[in-house]
C-alpha positions as CSV (number, residue, x, y, z in Angstrom):
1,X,84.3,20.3,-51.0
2,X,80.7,19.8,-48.9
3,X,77.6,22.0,-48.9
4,X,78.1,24.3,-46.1
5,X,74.6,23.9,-44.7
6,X,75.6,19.5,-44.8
7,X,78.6,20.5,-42.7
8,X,76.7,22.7,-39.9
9,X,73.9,19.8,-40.5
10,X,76.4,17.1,-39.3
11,X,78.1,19.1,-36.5
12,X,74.5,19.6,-34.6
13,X,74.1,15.9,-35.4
14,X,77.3,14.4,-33.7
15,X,78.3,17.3,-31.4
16,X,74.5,19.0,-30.2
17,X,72.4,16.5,-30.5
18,X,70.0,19.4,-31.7
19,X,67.9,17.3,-34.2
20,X,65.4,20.2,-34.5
21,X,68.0,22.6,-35.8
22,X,69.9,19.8,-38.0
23,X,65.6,19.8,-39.8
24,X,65.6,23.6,-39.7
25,X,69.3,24.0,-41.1
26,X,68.5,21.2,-44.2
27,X,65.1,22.5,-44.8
28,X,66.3,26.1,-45.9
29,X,69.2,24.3,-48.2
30,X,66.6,22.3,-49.4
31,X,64.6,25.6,-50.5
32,X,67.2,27.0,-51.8
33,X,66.9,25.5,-55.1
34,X,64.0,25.7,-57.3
35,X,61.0,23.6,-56.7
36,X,61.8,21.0,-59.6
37,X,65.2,21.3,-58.7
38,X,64.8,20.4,-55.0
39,X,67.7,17.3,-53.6
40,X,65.7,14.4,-52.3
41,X,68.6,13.6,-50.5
42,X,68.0,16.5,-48.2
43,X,64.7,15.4,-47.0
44,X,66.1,12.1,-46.7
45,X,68.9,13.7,-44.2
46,X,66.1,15.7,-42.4
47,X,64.2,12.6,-42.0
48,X,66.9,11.2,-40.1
49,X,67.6,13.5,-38.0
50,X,63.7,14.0,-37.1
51,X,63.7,10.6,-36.5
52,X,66.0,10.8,-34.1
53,X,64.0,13.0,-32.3
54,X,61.4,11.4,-32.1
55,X,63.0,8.6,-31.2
56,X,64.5,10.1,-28.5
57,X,61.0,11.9,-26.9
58,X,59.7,8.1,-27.3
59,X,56.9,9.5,-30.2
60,X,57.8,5.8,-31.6
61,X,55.2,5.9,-34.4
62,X,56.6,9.5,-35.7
63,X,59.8,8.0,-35.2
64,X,59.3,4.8,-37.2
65,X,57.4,7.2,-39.7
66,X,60.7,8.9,-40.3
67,X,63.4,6.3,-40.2
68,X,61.2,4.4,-43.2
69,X,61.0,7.0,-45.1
70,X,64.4,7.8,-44.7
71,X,65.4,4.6,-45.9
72,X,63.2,4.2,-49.0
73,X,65.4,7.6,-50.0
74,X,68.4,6.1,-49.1
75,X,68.1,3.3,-51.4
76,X,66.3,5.4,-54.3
77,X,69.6,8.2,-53.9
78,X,72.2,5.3,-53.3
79,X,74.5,7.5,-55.5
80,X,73.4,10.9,-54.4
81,X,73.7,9.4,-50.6
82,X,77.8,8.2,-51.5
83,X,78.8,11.3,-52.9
84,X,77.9,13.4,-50.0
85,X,80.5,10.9,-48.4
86,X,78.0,8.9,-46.6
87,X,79.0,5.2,-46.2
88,X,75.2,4.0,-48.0
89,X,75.3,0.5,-47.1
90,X,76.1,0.9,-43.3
91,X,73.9,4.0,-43.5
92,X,70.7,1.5,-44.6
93,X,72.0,-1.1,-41.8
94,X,71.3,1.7,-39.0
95,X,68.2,2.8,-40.7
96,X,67.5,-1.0,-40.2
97,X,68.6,-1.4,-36.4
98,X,66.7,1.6,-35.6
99,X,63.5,0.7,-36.9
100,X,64.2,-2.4,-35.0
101,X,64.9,-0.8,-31.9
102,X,62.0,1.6,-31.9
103,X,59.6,-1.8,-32.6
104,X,61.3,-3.1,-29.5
105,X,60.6,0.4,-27.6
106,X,64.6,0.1,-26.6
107,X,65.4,3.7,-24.8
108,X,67.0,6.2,-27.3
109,X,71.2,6.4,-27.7
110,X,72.8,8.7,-30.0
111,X,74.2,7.4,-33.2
112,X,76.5,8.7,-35.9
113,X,76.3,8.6,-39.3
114,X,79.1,6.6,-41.1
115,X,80.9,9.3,-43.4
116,X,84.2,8.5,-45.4
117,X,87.3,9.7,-43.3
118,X,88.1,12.7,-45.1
119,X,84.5,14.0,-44.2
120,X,85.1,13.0,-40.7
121,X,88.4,14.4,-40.0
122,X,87.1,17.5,-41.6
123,X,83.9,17.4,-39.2
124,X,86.6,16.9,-36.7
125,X,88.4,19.7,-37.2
126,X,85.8,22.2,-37.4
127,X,83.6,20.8,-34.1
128,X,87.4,21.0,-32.3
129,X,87.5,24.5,-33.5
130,X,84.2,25.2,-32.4
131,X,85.0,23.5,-28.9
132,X,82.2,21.0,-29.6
133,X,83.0,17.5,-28.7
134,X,82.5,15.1,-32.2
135,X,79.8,12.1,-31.0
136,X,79.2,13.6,-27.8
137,X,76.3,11.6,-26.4
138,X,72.6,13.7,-26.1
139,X,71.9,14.9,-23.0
140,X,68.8,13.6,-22.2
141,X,68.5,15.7,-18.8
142,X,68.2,19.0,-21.4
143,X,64.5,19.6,-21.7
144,X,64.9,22.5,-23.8
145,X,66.6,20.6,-26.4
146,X,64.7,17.4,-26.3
147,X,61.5,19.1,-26.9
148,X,62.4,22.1,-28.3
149,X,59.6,22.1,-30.9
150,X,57.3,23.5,-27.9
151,X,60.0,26.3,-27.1
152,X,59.6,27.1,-31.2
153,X,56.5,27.8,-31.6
154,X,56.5,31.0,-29.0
């Protein structure tokens, strides 16, 4: 019923934490289709999730960067946003209490996308499968992860 590469994208997301891959997983989806075909709603989705880490390597103005732009997307793709099962409204409300909490400088927490419950249970299922825990919290301690852009470029 969902994009394969949305799935994956949402499983690093909730269960990994691994914001770089959720980019590097949307990002070839994205170029999969034709240049004037190309989904804004993917780079809206990528925004987020570089947002995120950003926000959690406290690089506040890339972060802040991000989570607008994400938003302006958001709003423009309401309908695009809802049928990837993708609560909007609540969606545009975390946008807004991240931006707020990156003004603030409060110290990065995961978060989770509100998604309709039969995207959930079906994110559920396939992170249980995978023996990933759903909405696990980031390890912060994990250097590699948090700034894996470094470790990418070798």
């Amino acid at each position: 019923m969902f994009d394969k590469a949305y799935i994956e994208y949402l499983i690093q997301f909730h269960c990994q934490r691994d914001y770089f891959e959720c980019h590097e997983i949307l990002e070839e989806r994205w170029k999969l289709d034709r240049k004037e075909d190309r989904k804004r709603y993917w780079v809206g989705l990528i925004q987020i999730a570089v947002g995120m880490y950003h926000y959690r390597r406290k690089n506040w103005n890339g972060a802040r960067k991000m989570f607008t732009s994400a938003k302006i997307i958001v709003k423009e793709e309401y309908c695009e946003f809802a049928k990837l099962g993708i609560i909007v409204d609540d969606l545009i409300t975390l946008l807004e209490r991240q931006l707020m909490n990156i003004h603030n400088r409060l110290e990065y927490h995961s978060i989770s996308l509100p998604l309709i419950p039969i995207l959930l249970n079906e994110c559920c299922t396939l992170s249980k499968e995978a023996e990933l825990t759903w909405g696990a919290s980031s390890d912060l301690t994990n250097t590699l992860l948090v700034h894996k852009h470094k470790r990418s470029r070798i």
